[in-house]
N, C-alpha and C positions, 0 to 999 in steps of 0.2 A: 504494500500500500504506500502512497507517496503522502509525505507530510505537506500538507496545505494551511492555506492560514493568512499570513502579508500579502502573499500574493494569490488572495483565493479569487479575485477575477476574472482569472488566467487559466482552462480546462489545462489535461494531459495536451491538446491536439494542437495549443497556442504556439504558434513559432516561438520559438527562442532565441532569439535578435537579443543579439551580444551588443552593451556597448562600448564603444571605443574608449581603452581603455582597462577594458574589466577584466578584474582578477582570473584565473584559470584554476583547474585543478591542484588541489596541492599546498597552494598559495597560503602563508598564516598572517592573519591577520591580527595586528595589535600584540604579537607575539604570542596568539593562545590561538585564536579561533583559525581551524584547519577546514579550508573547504574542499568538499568529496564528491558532491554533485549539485549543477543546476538545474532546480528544479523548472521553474517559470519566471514568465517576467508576469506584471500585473498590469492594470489600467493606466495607470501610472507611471510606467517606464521603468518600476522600479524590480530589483533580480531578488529573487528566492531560490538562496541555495541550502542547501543541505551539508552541515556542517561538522567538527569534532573540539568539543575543548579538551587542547591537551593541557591541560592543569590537572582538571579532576575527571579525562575521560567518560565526557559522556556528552551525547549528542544533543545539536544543537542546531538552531535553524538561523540563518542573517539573512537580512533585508539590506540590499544594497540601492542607496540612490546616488544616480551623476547630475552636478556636481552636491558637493556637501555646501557648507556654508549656509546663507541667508535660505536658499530655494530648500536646503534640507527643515529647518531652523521648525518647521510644524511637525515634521516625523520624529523630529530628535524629542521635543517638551512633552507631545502624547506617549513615545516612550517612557520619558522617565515619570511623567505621573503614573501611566500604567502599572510601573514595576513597585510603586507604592501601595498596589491592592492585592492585595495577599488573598484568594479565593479558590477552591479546586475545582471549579466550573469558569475559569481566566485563564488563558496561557499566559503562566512567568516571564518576565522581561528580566533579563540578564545585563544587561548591558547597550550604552546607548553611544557610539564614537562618532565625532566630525573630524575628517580630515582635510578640510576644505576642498580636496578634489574629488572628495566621495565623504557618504558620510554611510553609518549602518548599526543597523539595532541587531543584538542578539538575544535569542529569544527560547523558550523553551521549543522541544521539536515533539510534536505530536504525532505516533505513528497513526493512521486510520485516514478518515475521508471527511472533506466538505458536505453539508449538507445537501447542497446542491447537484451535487455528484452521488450520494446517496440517493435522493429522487429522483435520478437519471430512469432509475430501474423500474420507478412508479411510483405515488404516492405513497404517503405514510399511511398505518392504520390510525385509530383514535388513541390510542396508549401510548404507540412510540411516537405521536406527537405532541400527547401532553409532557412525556418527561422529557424532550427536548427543548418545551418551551418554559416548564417549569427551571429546567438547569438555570437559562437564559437569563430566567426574569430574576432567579438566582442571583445570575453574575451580576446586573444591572443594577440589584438592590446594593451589593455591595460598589459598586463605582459611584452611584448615588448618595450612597451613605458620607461619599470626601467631598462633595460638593462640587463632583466631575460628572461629565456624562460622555457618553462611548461614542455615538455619533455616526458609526461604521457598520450598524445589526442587519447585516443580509447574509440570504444562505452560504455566502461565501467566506463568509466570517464567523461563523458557526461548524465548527469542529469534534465530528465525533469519532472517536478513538478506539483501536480495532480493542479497547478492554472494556469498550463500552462505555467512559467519559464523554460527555458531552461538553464541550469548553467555545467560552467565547476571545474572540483573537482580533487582533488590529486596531485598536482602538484610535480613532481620527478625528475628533472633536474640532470644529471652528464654532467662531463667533455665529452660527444660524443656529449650531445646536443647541437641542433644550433637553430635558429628561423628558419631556413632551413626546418629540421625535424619537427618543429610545422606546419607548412605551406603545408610541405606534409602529415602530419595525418590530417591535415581538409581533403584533397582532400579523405583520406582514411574513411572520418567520409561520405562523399558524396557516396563514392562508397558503402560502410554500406549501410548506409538508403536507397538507391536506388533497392538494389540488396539483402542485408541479407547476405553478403559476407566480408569479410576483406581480403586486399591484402598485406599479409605475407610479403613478398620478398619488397614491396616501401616501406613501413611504420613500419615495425617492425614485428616480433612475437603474436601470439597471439591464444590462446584455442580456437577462433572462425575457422568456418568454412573458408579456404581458397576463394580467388578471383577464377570465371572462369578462365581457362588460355588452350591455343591451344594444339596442339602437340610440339610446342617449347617450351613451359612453358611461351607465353608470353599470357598477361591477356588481357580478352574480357571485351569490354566496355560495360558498363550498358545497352543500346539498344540492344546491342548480348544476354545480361541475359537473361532479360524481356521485355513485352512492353510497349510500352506508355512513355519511358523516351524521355522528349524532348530534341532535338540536342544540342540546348546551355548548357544545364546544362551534356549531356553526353561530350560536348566537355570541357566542363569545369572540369570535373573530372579527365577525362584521362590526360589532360595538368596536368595537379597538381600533377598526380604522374608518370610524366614522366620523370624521371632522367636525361633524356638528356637535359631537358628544365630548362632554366631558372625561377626562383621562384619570384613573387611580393611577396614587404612588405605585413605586415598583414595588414595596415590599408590601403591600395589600394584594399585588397581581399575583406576585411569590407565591403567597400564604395560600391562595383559591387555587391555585395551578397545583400546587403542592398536594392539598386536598384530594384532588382528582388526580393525582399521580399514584397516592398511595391507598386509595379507594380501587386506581384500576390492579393495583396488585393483589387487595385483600381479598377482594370480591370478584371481578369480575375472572380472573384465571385460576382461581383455589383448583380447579383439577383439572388443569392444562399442560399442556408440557413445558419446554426450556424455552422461552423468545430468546432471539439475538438480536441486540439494539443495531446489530450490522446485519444484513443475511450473510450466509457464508460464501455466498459467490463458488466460483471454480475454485478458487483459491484457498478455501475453507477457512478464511479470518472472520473473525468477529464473536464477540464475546457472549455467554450467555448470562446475560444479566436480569432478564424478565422473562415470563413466558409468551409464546407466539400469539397474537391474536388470528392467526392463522389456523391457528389447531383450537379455536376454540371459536363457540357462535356467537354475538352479542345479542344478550334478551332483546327484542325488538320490542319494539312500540316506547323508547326511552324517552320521556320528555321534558325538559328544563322548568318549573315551577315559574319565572318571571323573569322578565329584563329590566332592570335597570342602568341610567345613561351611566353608561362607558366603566364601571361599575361606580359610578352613574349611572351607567347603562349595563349593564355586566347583570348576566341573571346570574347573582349573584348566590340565588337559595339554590338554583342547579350545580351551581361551582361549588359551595359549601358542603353538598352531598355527594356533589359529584356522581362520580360511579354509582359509587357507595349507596345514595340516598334516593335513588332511581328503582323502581321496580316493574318488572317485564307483564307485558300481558303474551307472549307465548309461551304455554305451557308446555311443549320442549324445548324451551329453553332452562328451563328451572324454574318457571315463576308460579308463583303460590296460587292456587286455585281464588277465586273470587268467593267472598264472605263478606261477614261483616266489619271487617278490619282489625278483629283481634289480633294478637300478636301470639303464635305459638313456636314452642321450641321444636328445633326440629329432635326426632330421634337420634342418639348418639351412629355414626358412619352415615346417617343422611345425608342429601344430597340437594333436600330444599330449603334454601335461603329463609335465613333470621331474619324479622320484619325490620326494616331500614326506615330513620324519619324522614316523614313529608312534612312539605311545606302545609301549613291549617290554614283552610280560607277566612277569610277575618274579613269582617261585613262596618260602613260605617257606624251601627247600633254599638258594636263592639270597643270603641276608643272616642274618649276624652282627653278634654285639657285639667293638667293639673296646675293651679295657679293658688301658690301658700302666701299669708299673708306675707308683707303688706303689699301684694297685690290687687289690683284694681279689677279684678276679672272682666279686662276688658281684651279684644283680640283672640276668644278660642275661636272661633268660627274658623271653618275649614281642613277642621280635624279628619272627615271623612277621606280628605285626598291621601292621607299616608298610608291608607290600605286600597287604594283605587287602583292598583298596580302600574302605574305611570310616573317614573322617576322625573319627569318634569315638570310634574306638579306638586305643590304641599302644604302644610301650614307653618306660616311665621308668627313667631310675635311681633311685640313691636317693635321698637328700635331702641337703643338704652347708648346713655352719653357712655358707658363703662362695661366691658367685659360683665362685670358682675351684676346683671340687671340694674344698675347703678344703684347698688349697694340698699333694696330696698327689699328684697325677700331672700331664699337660698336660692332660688333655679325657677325651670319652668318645666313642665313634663308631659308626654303622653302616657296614659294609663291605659292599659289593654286588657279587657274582659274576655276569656278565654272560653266563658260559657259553664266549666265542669271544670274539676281539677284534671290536669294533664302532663304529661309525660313528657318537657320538654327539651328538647340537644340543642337548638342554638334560638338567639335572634338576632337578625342582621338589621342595625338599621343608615338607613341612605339620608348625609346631609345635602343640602345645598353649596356649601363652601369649607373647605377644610379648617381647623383652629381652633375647631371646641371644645370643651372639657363636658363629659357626660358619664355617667354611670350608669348598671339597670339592677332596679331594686324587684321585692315582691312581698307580698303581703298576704293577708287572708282573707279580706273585706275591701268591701268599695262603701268605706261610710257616708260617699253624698257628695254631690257637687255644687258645696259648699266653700267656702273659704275658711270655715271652719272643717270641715270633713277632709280639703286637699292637703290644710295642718297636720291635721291626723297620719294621712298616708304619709303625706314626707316623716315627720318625727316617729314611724313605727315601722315601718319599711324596711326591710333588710336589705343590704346589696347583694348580690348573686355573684358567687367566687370573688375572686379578686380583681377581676379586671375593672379595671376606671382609665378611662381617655383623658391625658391632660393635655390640651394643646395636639391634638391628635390633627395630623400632618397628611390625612387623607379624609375622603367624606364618608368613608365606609366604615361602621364600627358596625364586629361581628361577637357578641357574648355567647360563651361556651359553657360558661362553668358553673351549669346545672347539678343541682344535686340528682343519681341518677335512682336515689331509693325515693323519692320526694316527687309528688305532683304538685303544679302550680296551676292557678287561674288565675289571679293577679299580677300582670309584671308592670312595672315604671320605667320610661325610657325616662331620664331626668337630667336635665342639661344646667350644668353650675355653671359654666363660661359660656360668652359667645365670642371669635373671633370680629373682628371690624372687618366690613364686609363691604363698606361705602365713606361716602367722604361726608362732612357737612355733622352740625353738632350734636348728633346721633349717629356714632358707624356703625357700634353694634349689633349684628342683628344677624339670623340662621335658619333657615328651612330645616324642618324635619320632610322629607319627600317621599321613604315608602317606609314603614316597619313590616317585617317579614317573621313569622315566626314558626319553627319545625318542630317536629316532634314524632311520637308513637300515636296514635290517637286512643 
């Protein structure tokens, strides 16, 4: 397998136009770096060889550009911040040299294949391209996390390794890019793998085959391509590159992808054989690291609970569940006969799935505003849109000179009546704007919606686990930490802070736009 990566532009079939100049076989560079073979050149003009440090013998990959100096001067600075993120979903940066007549990074050398070159063979199935884009949103999270962004996410910078590592490589950041941009090339690394397509026009340029797209030029989602792409992950593609939609942080995309990575392990292949995140080709490389969804069916009739924009839009309670929280209506596939929705075990070596939470339909009758004093209870109206399933609509309060309702009550809150006590694994709820501080409590009673009774709830309310958002840096908050011997019927989404969200002597102010909640029923 040839090591790709700086120069993933560049197929096996690209000429290899030497330039004048350039190093040869053999050649050591900087006194360490021995180069063995050229690999390609890339879009860029620039050479990918295949290398040796003889220091510590072991292989290594340089990027060579003519000349070095100023015209190097953007490969040389994405270098060395690169080499400052330490992640095993990132190829390591080694070393960054200008010579002024050449300048070259050295870098770790990844044996296996480009993504792009892997979808040569045909698209991905739904598992090996969740865990390629969970790795991704992975590596992202952590370049995000220094206050850098990659700038460079297409299949050709997307490296997955004949042991089954998925790693992102090249990092090229200018002044256009944003984490924006990072966040929409995942979605474009989805539509890739799904389809063998790259969609030009959301994510950039690129020598790959353009996205389907109508007679408008607008682009067909992954289930219009091909078949078999399941609903949540084709709704989760198209939100992500839908410019109208609002974009989550990387590490909220992480954490959903992640979900559905490790739901398509537990569940959906329990009695399938070995996947290879590679297939083994003639060659018989590639690692077995998951099992095949090849040698295994997917329950059909799989369907994502809700979309919200971009999660915003992100159906987000199908990502939560993912795999996992999906249940089949064909009965050979494994799925539970139809009943009244109890929940039973199966017999010990059975073969038919544990009941998985669904999302509960939650009706406007169902949620209130909680407004403790000294509140005016003015402004609930509109409560109904946070379960209307349309992440761009919802209800606000009013606007407050200060973060903290201007210091005149603790919070504001929806209360959600669940109908019966219930059995519940998460709630996800969607803001309008990142920056708020919110907790989710529960109780046992709804004593009234009162200003006296909303007292009540907040001063008696428990919080559920420990999670509290302070200042929380995306608009997605997902609560887990349900007790699982414990039913609820009572929960409080309860918002202490609000980010400033406008200008003028009120900035204060937050949409709550959908509460989502899962469970057993």
């Amino acid at each position: 397998m040839t090591q790709v990566g700086e120069g993933q532009e560049a197929s096996e079939s690209t000429p290899q136009v030497m330039t004048f100049g350039a190093p040869s076989v053999g050649e050591i560079l900087a006194e360490r770096y021995e180069l063995a073979e050229h690999i390609n050149d890339d879009s860029a003009g620039r050479q990918v060889w295949r290398g040796v440090d003889v220091i510590l013998r072991r292989p290594v990959a340089v990027v060579l550009r003519y000349p070095g100096g100023d015209s190097a001067a953007e490969m040389l600075q994405a270098a060395v911040a690169a080499s400052r993120v330490i992640h095993p979903s990132l190829v390591g940066v080694y070393d960054a040299i200008d010579e002024s007549d050449r300048a070259y990074v050295v870098r770790e050398w990844v044996d296996g294949e480009a993504l792009r070159d892997v979808a040569a063979d045909g698209p991905l199935d739904a598992a090996r391209t969740t865990t390629v884009a969970h790795a991704i949103a992975d590596a992202v999270t952590a370049i995000h996390a220094t206050g850098m962004v990659h700038g460079n996410i297409h299949p050709g910078s997307v490296l997955i390794g004949d042991d089954g590592r998925v790693v992102l490589a090249d990092a090229r950041a200018d002044s256009a890019d944003t984490p924006e941009t990072d966040i929409r090339a995942i979605g474009g690394i989805l539509y890739f793998a799904l389809t063998g397509h790259w969609p030009h026009d959301e994510v950039g340029t690129s020598n790959l085959p353009d996205a389907v797209r109508d007679g408008s030029g607008a682009i067909a989602a992954p289930r219009q391509a091909r078949a078999g792409v399941p609903a949540y992950l084709d709704d989760l593609t198209m939100d992500l590159l839908d410019k109208r939609l609002a974009l989550p942080a990387a590490d909220v995309l992480a954490a959903e992808l992640g979900r559905l990575d490790t739901a398509a392990d537990d569940s959906y292949y329990e009695d399938a054989g070995p996947l290879r995140l590679l297939g083994s080709g003639s060659s018989g490389q590639g690692a077995a690291v998951e099992r095949s969804a090849s040698e295994t069916t997917r329950p059909a009739g799989r369907k994502i609970a809700a979309g919200v924009a971009g999660l915003l839009a992100i159906a987000v309670v199908g990502l939560l569940f993912g795999i996992n929280a999906l249940s089949g209506d064909d009965p050979g596939a494994g799925a539970a006969p139809a009943g009244n929705g109890t929940s039973v075990s199966p017999a010990p070596g059975s073969n038919v799935p544990v009941a998985k939470p669904q999302p509960f339909p939650l009706t406007a009758d169902q949620v209130r505003i909680v407004d403790p004093p000294t509140g005016n209870r003015q402004g609930l109206e509109g409560v109904d849109k946070v379960v209307d399933g349309d992440d761009n609509t919802g209800w606000e309060p009013f606007s407050y000179k200060s973060a903290d309702f201007g210091n005149l009550k603790p919070g504001m809150g929806v209360l959600v009546n669940l109908g019966q006590p219930r059995a519940v694994s998460s709630v996800t709820v969607t803001l309008s704007h990142p920056g708020a501080s919110a907790e989710l409590r529960s109780g046992d009673s709804d004593p009234g919606a009162t200003s006296a009774g909303d007292d009540a709830i907040v001063r008696t309310y428990q919080r559920v686990g420990e999670e509290q958002f302070e200042k929380h840096d995306g608009t997605k908050m997902v609560f887990n930490g349900f007790d699982p011997d414990r039913k609820y019927q009572y929960l409080l989404f309860f918002i202490t802070e609000m980010p400033a969200t406008q200008d003028g002597q009120y900035p204060y102010k937050v949409g709550v736009q959908e509460i989502a909640v899962a469970g057993l029923s």
